[in-house]
C-alpha positions as CSV (number, residue, x, y, z in Angstrom):
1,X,-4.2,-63.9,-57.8
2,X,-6.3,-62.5,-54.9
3,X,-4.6,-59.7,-53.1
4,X,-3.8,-60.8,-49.4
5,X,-5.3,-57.4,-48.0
6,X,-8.2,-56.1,-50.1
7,X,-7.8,-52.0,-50.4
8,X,-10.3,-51.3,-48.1
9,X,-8.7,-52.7,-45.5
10,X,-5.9,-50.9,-47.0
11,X,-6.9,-47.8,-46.3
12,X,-8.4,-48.7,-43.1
13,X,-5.1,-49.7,-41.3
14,X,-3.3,-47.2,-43.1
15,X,-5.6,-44.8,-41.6
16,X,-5.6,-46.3,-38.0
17,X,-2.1,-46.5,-38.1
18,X,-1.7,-42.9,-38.0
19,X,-3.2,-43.0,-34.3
20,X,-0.7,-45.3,-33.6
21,X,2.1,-42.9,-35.0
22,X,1.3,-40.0,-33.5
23,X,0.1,-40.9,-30.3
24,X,3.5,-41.0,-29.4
25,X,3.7,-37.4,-29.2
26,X,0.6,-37.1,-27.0
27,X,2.0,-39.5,-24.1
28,X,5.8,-39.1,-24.1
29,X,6.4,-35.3,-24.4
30,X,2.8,-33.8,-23.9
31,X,1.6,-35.6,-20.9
32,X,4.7,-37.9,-20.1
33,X,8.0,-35.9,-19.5
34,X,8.1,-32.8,-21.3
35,X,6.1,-31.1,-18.6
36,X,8.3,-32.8,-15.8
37,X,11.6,-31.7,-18.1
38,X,10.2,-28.3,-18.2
39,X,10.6,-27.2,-15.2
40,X,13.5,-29.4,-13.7
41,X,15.7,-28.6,-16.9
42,X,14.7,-26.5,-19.3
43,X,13.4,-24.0,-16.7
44,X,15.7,-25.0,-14.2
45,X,16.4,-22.3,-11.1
46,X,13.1,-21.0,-12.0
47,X,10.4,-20.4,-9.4
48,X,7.5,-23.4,-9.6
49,X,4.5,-20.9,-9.9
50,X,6.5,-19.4,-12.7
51,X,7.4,-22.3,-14.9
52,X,3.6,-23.6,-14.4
53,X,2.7,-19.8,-16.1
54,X,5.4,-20.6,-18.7
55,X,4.0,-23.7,-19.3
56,X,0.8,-23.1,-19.6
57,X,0.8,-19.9,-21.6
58,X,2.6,-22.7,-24.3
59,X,-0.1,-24.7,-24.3
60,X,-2.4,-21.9,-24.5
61,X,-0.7,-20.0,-27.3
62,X,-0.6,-23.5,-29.5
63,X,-4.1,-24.3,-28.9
64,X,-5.3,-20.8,-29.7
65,X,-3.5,-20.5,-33.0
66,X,-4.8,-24.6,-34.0
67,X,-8.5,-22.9,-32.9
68,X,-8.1,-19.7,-35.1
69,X,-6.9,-21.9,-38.0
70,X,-8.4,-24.9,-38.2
71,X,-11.9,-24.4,-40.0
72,X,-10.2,-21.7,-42.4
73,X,-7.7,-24.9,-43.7
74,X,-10.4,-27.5,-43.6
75,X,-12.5,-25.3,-45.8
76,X,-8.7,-24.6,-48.3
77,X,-8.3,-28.5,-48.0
78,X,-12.2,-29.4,-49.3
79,X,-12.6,-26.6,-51.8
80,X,-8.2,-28.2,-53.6
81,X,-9.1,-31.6,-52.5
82,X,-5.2,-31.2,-50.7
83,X,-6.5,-32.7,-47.4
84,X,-3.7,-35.2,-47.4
85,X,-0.6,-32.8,-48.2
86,X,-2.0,-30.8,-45.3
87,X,-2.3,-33.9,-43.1
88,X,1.4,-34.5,-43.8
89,X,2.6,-30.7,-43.7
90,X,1.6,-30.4,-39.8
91,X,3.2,-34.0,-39.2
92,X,6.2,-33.5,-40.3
93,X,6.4,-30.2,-38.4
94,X,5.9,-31.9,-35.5
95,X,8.2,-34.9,-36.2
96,X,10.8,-32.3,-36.8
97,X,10.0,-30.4,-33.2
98,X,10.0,-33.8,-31.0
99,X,13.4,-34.4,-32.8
100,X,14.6,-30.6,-32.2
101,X,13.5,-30.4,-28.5
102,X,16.9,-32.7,-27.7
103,X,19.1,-29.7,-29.1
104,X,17.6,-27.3,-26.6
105,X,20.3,-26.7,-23.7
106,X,19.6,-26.5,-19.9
107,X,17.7,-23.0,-19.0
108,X,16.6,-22.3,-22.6
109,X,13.3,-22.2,-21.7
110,X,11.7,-19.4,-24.1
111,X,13.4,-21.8,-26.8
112,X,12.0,-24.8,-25.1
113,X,8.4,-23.6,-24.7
114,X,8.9,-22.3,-29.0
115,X,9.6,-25.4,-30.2
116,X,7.0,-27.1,-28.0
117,X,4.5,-24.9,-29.5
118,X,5.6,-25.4,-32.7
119,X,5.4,-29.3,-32.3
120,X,1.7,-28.7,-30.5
121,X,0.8,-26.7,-33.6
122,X,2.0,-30.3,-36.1
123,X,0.2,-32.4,-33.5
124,X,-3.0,-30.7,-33.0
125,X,-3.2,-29.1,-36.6
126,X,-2.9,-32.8,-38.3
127,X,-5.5,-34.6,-36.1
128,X,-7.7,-32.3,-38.1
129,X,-7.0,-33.5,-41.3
130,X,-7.0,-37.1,-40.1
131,X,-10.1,-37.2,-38.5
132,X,-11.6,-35.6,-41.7
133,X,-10.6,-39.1,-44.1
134,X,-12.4,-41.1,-41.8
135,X,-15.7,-41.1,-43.9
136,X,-13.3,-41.7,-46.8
137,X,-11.9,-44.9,-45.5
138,X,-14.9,-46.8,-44.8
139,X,-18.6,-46.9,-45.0
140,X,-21.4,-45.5,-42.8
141,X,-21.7,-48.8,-41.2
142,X,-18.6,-49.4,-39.9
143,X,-17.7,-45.7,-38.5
144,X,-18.0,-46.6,-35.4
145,X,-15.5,-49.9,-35.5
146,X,-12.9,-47.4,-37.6
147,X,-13.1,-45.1,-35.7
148,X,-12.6,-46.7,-32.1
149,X,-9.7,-49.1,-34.2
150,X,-7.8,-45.7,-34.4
151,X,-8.4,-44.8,-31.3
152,X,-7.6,-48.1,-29.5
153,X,-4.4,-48.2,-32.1
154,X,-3.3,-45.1,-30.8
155,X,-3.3,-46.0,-26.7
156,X,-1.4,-49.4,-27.7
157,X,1.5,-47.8,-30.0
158,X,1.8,-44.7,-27.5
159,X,1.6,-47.0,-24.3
160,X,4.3,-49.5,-25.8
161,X,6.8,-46.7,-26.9
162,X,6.1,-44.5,-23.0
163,X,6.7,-48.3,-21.4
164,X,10.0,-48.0,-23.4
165,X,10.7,-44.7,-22.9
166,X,10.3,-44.8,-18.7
167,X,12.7,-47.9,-19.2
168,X,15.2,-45.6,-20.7
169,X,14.8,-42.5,-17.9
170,X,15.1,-45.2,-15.0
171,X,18.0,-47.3,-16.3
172,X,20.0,-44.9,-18.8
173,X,22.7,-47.0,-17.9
174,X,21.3,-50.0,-19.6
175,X,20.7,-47.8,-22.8
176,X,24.1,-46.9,-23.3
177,X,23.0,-42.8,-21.9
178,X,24.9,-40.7,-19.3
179,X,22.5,-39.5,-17.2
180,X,18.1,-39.4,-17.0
181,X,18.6,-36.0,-18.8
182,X,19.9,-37.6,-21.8
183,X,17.4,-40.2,-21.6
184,X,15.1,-37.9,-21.8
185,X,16.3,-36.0,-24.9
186,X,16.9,-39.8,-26.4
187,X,13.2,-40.0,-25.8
188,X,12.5,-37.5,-27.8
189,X,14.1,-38.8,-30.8
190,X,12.5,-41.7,-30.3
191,X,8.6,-40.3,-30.7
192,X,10.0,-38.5,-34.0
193,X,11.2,-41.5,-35.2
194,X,8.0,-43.5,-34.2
195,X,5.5,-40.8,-35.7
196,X,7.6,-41.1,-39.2
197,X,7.8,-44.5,-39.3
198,X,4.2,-45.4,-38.7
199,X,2.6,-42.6,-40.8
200,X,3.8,-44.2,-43.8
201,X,0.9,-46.8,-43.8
202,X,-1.1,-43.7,-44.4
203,X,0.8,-42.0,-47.1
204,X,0.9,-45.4,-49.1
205,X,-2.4,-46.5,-48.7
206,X,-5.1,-43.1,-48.1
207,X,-5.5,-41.8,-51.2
208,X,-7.5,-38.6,-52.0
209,X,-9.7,-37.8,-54.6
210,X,-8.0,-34.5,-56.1
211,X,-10.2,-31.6,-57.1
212,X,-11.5,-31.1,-61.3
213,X,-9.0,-28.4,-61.5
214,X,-5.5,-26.9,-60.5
215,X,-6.2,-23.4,-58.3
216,X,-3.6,-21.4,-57.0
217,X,-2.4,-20.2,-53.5
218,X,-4.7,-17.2,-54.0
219,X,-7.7,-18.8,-55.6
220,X,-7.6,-21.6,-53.3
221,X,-7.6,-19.5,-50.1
222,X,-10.0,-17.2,-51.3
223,X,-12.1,-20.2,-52.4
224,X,-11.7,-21.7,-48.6
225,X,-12.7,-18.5,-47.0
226,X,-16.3,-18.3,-49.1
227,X,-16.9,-21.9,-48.4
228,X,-16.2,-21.4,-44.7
229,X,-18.6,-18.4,-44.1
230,X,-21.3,-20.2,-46.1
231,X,-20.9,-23.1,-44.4
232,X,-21.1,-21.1,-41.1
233,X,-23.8,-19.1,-41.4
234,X,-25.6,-22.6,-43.0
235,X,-24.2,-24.2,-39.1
236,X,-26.3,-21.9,-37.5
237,X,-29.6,-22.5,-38.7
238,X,-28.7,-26.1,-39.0
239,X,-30.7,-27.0,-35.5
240,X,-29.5,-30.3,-35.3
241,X,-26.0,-30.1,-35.8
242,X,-25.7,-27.0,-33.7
243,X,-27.5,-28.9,-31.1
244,X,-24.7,-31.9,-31.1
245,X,-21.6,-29.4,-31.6
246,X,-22.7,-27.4,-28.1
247,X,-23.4,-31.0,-27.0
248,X,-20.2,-31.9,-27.4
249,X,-18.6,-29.4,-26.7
250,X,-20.0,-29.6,-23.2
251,X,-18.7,-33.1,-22.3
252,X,-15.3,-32.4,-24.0
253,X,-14.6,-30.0,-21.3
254,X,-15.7,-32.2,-18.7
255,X,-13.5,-35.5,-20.1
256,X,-10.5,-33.0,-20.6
257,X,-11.2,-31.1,-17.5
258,X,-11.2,-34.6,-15.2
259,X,-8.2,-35.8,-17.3
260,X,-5.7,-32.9,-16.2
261,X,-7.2,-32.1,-12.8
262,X,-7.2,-35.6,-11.9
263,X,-3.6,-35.4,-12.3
264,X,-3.1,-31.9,-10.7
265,X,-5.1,-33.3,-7.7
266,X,-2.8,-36.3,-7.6
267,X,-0.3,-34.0,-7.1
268,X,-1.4,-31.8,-5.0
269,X,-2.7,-34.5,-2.3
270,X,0.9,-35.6,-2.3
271,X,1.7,-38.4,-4.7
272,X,4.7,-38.6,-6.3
273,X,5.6,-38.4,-10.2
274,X,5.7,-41.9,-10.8
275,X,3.1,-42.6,-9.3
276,X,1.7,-40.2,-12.0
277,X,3.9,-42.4,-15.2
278,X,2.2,-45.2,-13.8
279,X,-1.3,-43.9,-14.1
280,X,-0.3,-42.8,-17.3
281,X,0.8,-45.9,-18.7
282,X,-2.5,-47.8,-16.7
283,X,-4.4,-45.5,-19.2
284,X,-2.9,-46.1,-22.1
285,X,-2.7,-50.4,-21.9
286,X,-6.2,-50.4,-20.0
287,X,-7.5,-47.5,-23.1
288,X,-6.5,-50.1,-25.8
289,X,-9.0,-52.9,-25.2
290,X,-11.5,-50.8,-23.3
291,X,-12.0,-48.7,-26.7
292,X,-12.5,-51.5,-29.1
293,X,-15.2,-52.9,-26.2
294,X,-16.9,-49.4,-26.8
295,X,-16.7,-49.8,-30.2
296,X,-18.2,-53.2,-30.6
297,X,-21.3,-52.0,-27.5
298,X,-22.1,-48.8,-30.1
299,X,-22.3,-51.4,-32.9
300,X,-25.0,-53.7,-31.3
301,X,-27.0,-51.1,-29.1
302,X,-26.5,-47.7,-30.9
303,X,-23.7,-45.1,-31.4
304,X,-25.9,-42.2,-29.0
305,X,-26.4,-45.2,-26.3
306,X,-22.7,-45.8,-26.3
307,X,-22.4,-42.3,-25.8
308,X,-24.2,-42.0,-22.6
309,X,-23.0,-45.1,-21.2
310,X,-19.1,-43.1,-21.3
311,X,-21.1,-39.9,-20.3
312,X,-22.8,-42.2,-17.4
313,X,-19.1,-43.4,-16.4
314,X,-17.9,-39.9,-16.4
315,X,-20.5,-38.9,-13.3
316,X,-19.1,-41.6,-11.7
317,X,-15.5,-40.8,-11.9
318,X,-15.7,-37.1,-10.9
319,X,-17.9,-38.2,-7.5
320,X,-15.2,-41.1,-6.8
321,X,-12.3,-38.6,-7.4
322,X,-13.6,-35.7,-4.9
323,X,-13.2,-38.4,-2.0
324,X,-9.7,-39.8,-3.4
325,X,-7.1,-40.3,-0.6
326,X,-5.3,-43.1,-1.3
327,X,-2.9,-43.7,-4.0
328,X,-4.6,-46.8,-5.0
329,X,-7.4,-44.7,-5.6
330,X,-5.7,-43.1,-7.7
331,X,-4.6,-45.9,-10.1
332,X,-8.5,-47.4,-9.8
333,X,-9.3,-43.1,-11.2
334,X,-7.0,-43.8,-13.8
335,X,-8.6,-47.1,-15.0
336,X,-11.9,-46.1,-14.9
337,X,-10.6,-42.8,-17.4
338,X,-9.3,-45.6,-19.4
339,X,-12.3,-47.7,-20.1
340,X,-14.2,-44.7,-21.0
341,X,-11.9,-42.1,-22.6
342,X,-11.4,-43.3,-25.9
343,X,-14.6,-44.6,-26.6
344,X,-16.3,-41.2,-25.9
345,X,-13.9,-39.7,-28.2
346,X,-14.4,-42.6,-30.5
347,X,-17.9,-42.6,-30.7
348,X,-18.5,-38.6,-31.2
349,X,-16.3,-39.1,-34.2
350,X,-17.7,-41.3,-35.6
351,X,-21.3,-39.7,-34.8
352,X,-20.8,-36.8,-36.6
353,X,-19.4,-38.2,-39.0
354,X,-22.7,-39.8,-40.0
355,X,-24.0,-36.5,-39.9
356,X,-21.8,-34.6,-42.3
357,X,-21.0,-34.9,-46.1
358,X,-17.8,-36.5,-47.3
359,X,-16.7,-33.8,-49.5
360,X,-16.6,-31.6,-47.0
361,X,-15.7,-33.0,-43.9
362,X,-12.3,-31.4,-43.6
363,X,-13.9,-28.5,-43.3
364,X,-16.6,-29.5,-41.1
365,X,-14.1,-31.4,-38.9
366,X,-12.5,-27.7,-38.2
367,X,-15.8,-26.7,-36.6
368,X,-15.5,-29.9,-34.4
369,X,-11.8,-29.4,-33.6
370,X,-12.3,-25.7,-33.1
371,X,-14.8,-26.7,-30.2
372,X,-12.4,-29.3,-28.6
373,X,-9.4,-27.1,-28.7
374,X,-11.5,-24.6,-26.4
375,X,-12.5,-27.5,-24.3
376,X,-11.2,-27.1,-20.9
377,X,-12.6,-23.2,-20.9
378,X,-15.5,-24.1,-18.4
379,X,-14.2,-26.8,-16.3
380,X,-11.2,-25.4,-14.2
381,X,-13.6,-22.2,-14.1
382,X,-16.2,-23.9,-12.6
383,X,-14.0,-26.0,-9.9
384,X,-12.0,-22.7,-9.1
385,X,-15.4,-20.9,-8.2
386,X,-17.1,-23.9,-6.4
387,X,-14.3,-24.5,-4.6
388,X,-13.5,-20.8,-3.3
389,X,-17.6,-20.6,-2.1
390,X,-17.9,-24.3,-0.4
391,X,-13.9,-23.9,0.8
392,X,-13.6,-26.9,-0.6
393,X,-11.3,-28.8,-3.6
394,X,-13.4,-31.6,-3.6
395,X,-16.5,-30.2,-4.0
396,X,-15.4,-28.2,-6.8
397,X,-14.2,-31.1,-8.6
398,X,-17.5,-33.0,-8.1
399,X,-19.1,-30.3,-9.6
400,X,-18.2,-30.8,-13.2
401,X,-20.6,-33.4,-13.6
402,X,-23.3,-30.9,-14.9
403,X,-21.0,-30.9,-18.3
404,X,-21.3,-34.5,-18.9
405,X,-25.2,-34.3,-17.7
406,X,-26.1,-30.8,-19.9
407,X,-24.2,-32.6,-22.6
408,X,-26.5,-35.7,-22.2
409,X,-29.6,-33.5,-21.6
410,X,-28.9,-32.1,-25.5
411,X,-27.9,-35.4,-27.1
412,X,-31.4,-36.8,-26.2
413,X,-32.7,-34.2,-29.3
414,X,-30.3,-35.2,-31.8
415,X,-31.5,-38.0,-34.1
416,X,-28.3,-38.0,-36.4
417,X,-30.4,-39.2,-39.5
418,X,-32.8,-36.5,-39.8
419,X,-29.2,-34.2,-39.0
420,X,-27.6,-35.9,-41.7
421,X,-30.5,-35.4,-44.3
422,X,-30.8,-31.9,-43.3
423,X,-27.3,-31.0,-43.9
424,X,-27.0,-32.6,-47.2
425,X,-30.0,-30.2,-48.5
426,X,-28.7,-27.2,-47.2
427,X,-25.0,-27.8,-48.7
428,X,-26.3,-28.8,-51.7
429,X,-28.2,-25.5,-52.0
430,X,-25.2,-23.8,-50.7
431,X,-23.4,-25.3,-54.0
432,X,-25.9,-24.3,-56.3
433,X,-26.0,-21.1,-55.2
């Protein structure tokens, strides 16, 4: 009897649905209420400027420990075949810190800001391992369909479980919760449920291939470490790839830079915060179909001309958002980031992934990831200085267009074939060796 769903498929959804699951995390607590919660409860009687420092130095701390281990475990993960285990290890911690964040009490911020890093550290530190399976799951040819599937999965199951959640903060009553603080915490519950639930597609269906041989803790790190220097110093004289990874790192800051001071400039102009959970949650239903629409444009024209259509968009955006006044203008800003934002992500994925081998894609994935975690360096720099010599906000944030056009400029050199070919003879002398 023919199976209904043949394995590929299998392994495909499974591996989508992982986006789904943990997407939660990204658009309730990260950018949905735990900054809001943070400084109206957990750092309550707490000066603004100071809870924003708190806050920040969080993110900051999270991000910088994801950066410093990131291609050390991609490398441990290739060289034990343990890609998957890892995968889970980081989920689960941050199931278990979206749970724990409802047990932290009013003014417990230091514990507050701990556990968010903690749960950061689960979030950021899996989508490494996941992004990694993706040439595992499917073939070359459909990269770019996979790829923007997971992506598109993701703003659907995080938009529909937010929608649910701002439900709950503006009518606890209806919920069966005292207050909106409750509902809050409730929310919180309700992500770690979420990211368990939905990341069992991808323990039952994503299988790894395990390595020849059983190494231990030792071995296996000291194994990891040798494959990473190699494979660095082999990054470096690898034009191509170098080319695209400072490529993308360029743009990256600009898409994560317009993302957050879209929303800071929001605020500071004078809108309220819902006007800001409706922007978010324009994002996440308008991101759903606008990233499969990506997805299917890279497939007829070309993965790199997909690219620069997003990159094109991008320009756009930042010029439209240093003459904002109007809240609707706001919302339109927010819909225009959602027909581009996850297909730029998308896209790169998948990109690079045509340029890198399987068996080591974990570890080549840290590279990538190591990059985007330090996105957002430039950006804010750059609008803080423009801004202080032209006096003026919205010149500064105009100005980050040169990241999405430098990033352009160096994407025009990159054919990914003769990348891809390039690699595969220098790893395979770096295994002979």
């Amino acid at each position: 009897m023919k199976p209904l769903i043949s394995e590929e498929k299998k392994r495909i959804y499974g591996w989508a649905m992982y986006d789904w699951a943990n997407s939660a995390y990204a658009t309730t607590i990260m950018a949905g209420f735990f900054p809001l919660f943070f400084k109206a409860y957990y750092s309550a009687d707490t000066d603004v400027t100071v809870s924003t420092a708190q806050l920040g130095l969080a993110n900051s701390v999270s991000s910088i420990i994801v950066v410093l281990l990131a291609p050390l475990l991609g490398a441990i993960a290739d060289a034990g075949g343990i890609r998957k285990r890892f995968l889970l290890l980081f989920a689960f911690l941050g199931i278990l810190m979206s749970a724990a964040l409802a047990l932290v009490g009013k003014g417990q911020w230091e514990l507050a800001a701990l556990v968010y890093v903690l749960g950061n550290i689960g979030f950021m530190g899996s989508n490494i391992f996941y992004d990694s399976f993706l040439p595992s799951v499917t073939t070359e040819a459909k990269f770019d369909r996979v790829s923007g599937l997971g992506y598109a999965l993701g703003y659907l199951g995080g938009g529909i479980l937010f929608a649910l959640n701002v439900a709950m903060v503006q009518m606890p009553d209806l919920f069966g919760l005292a207050d909106k603080a409750a509902a809050i915490k409730a929310s919180f519950v309700s992500v770690a449920l979420w990211w368990m639930l939905f990341s069992i597609p991808l323990l039952l269906w994503v299988e790894e291939r395990r390595g020849p041989r059983r190494l231990g803790v030792v071995k296996l790190s000291t194994l990891g470490y040798r494959r990473l220097i190699r494979t660095f110093r082999k990054i470096r004289h690898l034009r191509g790839l170098f080319l695209f990874l400072v490529a993308y790192w360029f743009y990256i800051d600009g898409v994560d830079t317009v993302i957050r001071m879209a929303v800071d400039y929001g605020m500071a102009i004078g809108f309220e915060s819902g006007d800001l959970i409706k922007a978010l949650l324009i994002v996440q239903f308008i991101g759903f179909p606008a990233t499969i629409l990506v997805a299917k444009l890279a497939q007829m024209w070309d993965t790199k001309k997909a690219i620069y259509l997003t990159l094109g968009v991008y320009v756009l955006i930042t010029i439209l958002a240093s003459s904002m006044h109007a809240v609707e203008e706001f919302y339109l800003l927010a819909a225009m980031i959602a027909l581009v934002q996850g297909g730029i992500q998308a896209m790169s994925r998948s990109y690079y992934s045509r340029m890198i081998p399987a068996e080591y894609s974990a570890e080549f994935f840290g590279f990538y990831n190591f990059l985007g975690k330090f996105a957002t360096v430039l950006g804010p720099l750059l609008i803080g200085v423009v801004a202080v010599m032209t006096h003026s906000s919205r010149a500064g944030i105009a100005s980050v267009a040169v990241f999405f056009v430098a990033g352009a400029v160096m994407l025009f050199f990159i054919d990914e074939k003769k990348v891809a070919a390039e690699v595969r003879t220098a790893m395979r002398k770096q295994k002979s060796a």
